[in-house]
Structures are given as C-alpha cells and as structure tokens.
C-alpha positions in Angstrom: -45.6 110.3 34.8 -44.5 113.9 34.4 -46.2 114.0 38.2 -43.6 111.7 39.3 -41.1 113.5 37.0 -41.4 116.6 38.7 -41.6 115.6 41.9 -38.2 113.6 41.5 -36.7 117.0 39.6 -37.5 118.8 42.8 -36.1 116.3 45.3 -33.3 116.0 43.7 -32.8 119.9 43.8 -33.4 119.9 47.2 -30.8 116.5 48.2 -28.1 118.6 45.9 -29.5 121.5 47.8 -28.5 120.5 51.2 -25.2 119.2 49.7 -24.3 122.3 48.7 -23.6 123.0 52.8 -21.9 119.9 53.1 -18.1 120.8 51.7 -15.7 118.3 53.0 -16.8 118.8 56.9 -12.9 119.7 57.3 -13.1 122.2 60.3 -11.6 125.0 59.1 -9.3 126.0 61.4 -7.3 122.7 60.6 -6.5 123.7 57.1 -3.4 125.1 56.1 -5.0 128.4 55.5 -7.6 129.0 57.4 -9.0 132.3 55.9 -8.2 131.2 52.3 -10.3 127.6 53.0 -13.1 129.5 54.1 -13.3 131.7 51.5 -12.7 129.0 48.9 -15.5 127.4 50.9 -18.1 129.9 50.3 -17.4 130.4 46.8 -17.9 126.8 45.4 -21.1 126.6 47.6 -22.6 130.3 47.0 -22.3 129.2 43.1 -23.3 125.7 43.8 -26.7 126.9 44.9 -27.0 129.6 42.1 -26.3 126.4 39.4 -29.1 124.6 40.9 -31.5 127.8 40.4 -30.7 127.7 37.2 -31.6 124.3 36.3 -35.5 125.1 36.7 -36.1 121.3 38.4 -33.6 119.2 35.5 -32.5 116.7 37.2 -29.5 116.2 34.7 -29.0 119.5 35.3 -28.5 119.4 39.0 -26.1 116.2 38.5 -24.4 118.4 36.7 -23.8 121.4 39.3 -23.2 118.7 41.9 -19.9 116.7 40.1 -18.8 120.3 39.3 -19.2 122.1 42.8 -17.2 118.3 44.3 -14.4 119.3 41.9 -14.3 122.6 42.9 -14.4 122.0 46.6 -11.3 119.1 45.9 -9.5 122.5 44.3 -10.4 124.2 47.6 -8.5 121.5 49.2 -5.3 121.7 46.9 -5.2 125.0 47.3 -5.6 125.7 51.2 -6.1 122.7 53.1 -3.4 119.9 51.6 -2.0 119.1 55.2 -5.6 117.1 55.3 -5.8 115.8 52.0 -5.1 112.6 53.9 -7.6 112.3 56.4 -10.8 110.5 56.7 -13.0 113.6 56.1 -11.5 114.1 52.5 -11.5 110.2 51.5 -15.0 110.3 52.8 -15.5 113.2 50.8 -13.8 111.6 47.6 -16.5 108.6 48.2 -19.6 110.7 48.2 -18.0 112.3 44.9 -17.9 108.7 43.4 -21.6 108.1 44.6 -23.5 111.4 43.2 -21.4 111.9 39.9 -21.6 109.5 37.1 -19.1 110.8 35.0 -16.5 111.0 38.2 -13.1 109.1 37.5 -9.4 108.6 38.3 -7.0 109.8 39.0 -8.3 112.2 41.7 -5.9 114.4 43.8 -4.5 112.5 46.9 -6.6 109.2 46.3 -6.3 106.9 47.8 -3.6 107.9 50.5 -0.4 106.5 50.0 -0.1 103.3 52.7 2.4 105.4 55.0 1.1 109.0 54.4 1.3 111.3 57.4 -2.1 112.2 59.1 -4.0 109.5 56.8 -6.6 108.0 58.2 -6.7 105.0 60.2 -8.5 102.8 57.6 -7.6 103.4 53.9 -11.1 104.3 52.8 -10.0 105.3 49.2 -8.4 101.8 48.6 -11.9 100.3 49.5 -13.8 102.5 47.2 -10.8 102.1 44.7 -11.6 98.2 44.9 -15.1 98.9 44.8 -15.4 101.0 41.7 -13.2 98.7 39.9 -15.3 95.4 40.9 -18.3 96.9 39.2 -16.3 98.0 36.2 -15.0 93.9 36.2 -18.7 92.7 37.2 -20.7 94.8 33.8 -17.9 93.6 31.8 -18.3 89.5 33.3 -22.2 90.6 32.5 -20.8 91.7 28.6 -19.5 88.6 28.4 -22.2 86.3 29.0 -24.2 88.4 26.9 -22.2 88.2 23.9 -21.5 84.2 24.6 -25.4 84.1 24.0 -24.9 86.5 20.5 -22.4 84.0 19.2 -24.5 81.2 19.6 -27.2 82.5 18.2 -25.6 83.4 15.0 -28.0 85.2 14.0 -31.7 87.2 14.7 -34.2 84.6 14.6 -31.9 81.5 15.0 -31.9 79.8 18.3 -30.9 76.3 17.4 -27.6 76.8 19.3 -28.2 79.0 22.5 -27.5 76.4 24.9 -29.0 75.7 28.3 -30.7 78.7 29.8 -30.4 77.6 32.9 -26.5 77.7 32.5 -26.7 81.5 30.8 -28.4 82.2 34.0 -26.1 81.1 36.3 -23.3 82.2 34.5 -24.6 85.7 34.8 -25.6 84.9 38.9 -22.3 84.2 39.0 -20.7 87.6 37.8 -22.8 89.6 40.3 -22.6 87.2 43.1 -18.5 87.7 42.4 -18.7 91.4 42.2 -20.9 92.3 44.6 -18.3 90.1 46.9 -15.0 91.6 45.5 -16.7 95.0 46.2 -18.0 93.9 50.0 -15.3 91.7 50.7 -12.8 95.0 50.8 -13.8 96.8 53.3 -13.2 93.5 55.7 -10.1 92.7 54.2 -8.5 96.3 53.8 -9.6 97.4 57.1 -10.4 93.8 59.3 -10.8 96.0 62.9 -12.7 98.9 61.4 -16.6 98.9 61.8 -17.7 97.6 58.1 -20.2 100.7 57.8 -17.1 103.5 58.4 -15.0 101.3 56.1 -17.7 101.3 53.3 -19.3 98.4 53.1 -22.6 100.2 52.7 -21.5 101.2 49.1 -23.2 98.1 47.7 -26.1 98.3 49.2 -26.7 94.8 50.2 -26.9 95.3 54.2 -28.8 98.4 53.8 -30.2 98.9 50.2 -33.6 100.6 51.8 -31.6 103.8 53.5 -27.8 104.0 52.1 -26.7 104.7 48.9 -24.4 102.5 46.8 -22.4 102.0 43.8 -24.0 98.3 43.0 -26.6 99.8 40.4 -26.4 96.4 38.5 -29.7 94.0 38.8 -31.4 95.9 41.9 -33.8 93.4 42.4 -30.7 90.4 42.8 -30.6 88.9 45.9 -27.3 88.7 47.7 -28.3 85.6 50.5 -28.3 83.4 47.3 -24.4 83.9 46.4 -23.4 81.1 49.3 -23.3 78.5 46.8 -21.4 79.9 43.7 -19.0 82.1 45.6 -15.1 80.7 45.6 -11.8 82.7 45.1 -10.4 80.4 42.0 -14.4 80.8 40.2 -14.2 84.3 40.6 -10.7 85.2 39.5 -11.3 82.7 36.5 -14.3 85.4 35.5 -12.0 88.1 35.6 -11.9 89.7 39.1 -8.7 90.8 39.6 -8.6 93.9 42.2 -10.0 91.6 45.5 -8.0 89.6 47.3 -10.9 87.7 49.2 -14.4 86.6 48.2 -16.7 86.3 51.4 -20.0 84.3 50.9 -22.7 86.1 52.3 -22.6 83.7 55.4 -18.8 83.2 55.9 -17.7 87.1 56.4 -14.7 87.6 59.8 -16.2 88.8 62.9 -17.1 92.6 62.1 -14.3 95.3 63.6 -15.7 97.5 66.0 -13.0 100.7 65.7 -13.7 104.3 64.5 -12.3 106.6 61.8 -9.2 108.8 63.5 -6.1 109.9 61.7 -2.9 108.5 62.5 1.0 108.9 61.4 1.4 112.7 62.5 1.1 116.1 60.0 1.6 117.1 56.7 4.4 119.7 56.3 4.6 120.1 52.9 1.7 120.4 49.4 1.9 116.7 49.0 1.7 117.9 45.2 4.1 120.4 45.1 3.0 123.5 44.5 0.6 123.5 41.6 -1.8 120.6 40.7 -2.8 120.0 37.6 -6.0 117.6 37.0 -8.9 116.7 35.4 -12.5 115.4 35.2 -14.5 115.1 31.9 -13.5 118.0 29.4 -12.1 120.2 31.9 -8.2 120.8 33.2 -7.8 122.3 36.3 -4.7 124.0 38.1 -4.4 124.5 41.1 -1.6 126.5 43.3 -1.5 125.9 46.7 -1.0 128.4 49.6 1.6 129.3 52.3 1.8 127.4 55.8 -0.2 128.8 58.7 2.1 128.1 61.1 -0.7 128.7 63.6 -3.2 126.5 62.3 -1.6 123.5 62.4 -0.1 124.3 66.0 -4.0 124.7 66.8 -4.2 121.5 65.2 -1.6 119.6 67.0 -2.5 120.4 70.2 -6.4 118.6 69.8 -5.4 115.6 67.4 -5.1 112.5 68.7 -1.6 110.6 68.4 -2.6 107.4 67.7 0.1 105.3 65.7 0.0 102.8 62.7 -2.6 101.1 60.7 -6.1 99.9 61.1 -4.2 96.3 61.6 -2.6 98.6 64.5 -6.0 98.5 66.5 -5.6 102.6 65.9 -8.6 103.6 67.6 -7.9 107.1 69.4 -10.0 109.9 67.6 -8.4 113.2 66.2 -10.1 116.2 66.9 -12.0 116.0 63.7 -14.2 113.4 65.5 -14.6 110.2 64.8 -18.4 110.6 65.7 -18.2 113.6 62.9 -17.1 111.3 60.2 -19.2 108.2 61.5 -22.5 111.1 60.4 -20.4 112.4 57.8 -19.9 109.8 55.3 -21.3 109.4 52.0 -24.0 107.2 53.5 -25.3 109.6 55.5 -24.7 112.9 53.4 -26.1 111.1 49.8 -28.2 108.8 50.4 -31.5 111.0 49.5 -29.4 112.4 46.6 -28.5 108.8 45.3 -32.1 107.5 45.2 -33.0 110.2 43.4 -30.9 110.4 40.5 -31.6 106.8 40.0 -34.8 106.8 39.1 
C-alpha cells in the first residue's frame, strides 16, 4: 500500500510537473503585452515547479500548487493578455482548471464568454463546462435525496420494516446518474450542434473515453452509461431537479456529431473587458489584478494572421485563427490532464 502510495505521489508530481509548462498555450505575441505576458509567464511557472519540490511527493500538496499556479496564470491573463480572455485557448484553459482543482469555483474572470463577445471562440466552451459542473452539483444532490428518502423510512438504526422496494431505491438512484451524466453530455451537442463533441467537451464525463480522458463524472465510476436508454426522458429528469440542460439525449438517440474546429470569431478586444483592475477570488484568497497598456503592435501582428470568420458555432464558423485550431484540438483539458486527473483520483 504505501508502494502504490508513493508511486502515485510521484506521478502525480510529475503530471503537475509537465503542467507547469503548459500556461494557457496563448502565443505570446497575441497578448496585449507581449513582454509583460511572458514575464508573468515565467514567474507563475518558475514558482509552480519550486512548490512542487517542496511538497516531497504529497500528493495533496501538489493539488495544492497546481489550483494555485491556474489562478495565478488567469491573473497573468487579466493583467497582460485580456484582448484573449475570450478565446478558445483561455476557456480551454478555464476547463482544465475545473478538472485538476477540487476546490475551483465560480465566478472566474471572463467565464463563460458573453454570447456576443469580440474574438470568443466559435463554440462557447465555458457554457458547456458551466452546464457540466452544475449537472453534477444537481446529480450528488438527486443522489442525497434518495439517500435520505431511505433514512426516513427507516426511522431509525436497526428498523427496516418500512424501507420500501429496493429495487425502486435502486432505480431511483440509476435514475439520478443516468439524468446527470445526460444533462452534462447532452451540452456540448446542444450548445455547440456543428462542433466536433470532443473540442466542445463532451469528453468531461468520461463516458466515450473514460480509459484515456479525464472527466468531471467522479460519481459511481463503475455505472454503465449504455443502460440509461430506458429511464432517460426530459419531463423525468427535470421532475428530479435538473434544471441547467435543456435536452436529455439517451445514449442511443444523440444528433449526428458536428465535424467543425475551435477558431475565434467576432473581431478583437479593444478594451480590459474588466476595466482596469479585477478583483477575484478562489478559496481564502482575494486577488487584484491591474491590467496593462495596449500594444498597439501586438494586436496589429495579430490581425493580420487571425482568421475572420463571422458568427456562432450555429454559423458553421469554421475558419481557424492563427492560434490554430489544431493547437487547441491537442491543447484541451483532455489532452493536457488527463494523466494528472487519474492520479489525484486514486
């Protein structure tokens, strides 16, 4: 057992390691500031890496350093790089930050995009994860429910005269996941029908890909999803409490998957969305944040490589910025987490 403890310590260290590298995958030269983003940059990592020294293998410990350093690298953004607060890269980014840090939670800065925000990407990934989060939050309280249900009619320790059918405590509680594990899915189709489901975040639950991706459907791992055809129907669903979805696919009844890539659409940012200081927080801690001049020259740099694709996802807005769609298609909290997530969770 501490074998396997210390060899879980270690991977984790190394996963939050490699992390540490990762940032935002903003290029640089996009940002507002150029010079001040890199510097931020380096920073957050440099200390990033000397946090996870410190923790000696703790694997709490190295969660720790992690949520911190994503903070701190969302302050790098504030402060030097809020004409891309918008784009795919940082809503990825705001994902991955959801997926590695337990004690991660709204509001965050500039999540989810406004619908008609300038340079926002063409599929609003933070309204997906948004949906996401909040069907799990509505799926463990559906599970609470049941759970105390089966309390009451007990009555008391020792008294099971009037626990019912456990056949229909069962399906009560199959129900609850089968709904939230569908509000949560059924987003990323619904949100964004003509992007390709993986880009839009579909992964997050892990049901198409539980043996490679990581998710944010922690609840009964060993559930199986295929069995949800039956109990899955809009009316049952909101009647449990499942408020943020507006569809519920069954497993074998999703729309034809899109095929489109991650770009950003709706022109540039001219202004600190926020103003000029932002003031948020995670946990115990406040942050401020004062945001920098304009580099005129960046964003002319900017302009000239950045696709000027038009409107929505329900647009067909398929032209890729010069961030690269293919970048964000292997930049995604799928790809960057996934050794991280399975990990922590053991």
């Amino acid at each position: 057992m501490l074998a396997k403890f210390l060899l879980a310590s270690a991977a984790t260290l190394v996963a939050f390691s490699s992390l540490a590298n990762a940032q935002t995958n903003i290029t640089e030269k996009d940002c507002a500031s150029t010079s001040e983003y890199s510097k931020c940059n380096r920073d957050v990592a440099d200390k990033w890496s000397s946090c996870l020294r410190g923790c000696n293998g703790n694997g709490n410990c190295a969660v720790d350093c992690g949520c911190e350093s994503h903070q701190k690298y969302i302050n790098c953004m504030a402060e030097s790089c809020w004409n891309q607060v918008y784009s795919c890269k940082y809503q990825l980014f705001v994902q991955q930050y959801f997926a590695v840090c337990p004690s991660a939670k709204e509001p965050i800065p500039f999540w989810p995009p406004p619908d008609n925000a300038p340079n926002r990407c063409s599929c609003n990934i933070g309204k997906i994860t948004q949906t996401t989060l909040s069907s799990r939050d509505q799926q463990i309280k559906c599970m609470q429910n049941v759970t105390d249900k089966v309390n009451t009619d007990v009555g008391h320790i020792g008294d099971l005269s009037n626990l019912g059918n456990g056949l229909d405590i069962a399906n009560r509680a199959s129900d609850c996941a089968c709904c939230g594990a569908s509000a949560g899915i059924s987003a990323a189709w619904d949100i964004c029908p003509h992007t390709e489901p993986t880009l839009a975040g579909a992964d997050m639950w892990g049901v198409f890909f539980p043996s490679d991706l990581p998710n944010l459907y922690t609840s009964l791992p060993n559930w199986a999803w295929s069995s949800c055809d039956s109990t899955v129907e809009d009316k049952k669903c909101k009647d449990l409490g499942f408020t943020d979805a507006d569809k519920f696919y069954k497993p074998g009844d999703f729309p034809k998957n899109g095929t489109s890539t991650l770009c950003e659409v709706g022109g540039t940012v001219t202004a600190p969305p926020s103003g000029t200081v932002l003031t948020w927080s995670q946990t115990s801690t406040t942050y401020t944040v004062t945001a920098t001049g304009y580099d005129r020259k960046a964003v002319a740099s900017q302009s000239e490589h950045r696709a000027t694709a038009t409107g929505s996802d329900t647009a067909f807005a398929t032209q890729t910025a010069d961030s690269g769609a293919g970048a964000v298609r292997n930049g995604g909290a799928g790809a960057v987490v996934a050794a991280v997530f399975a990990v922590v969770m053991l």
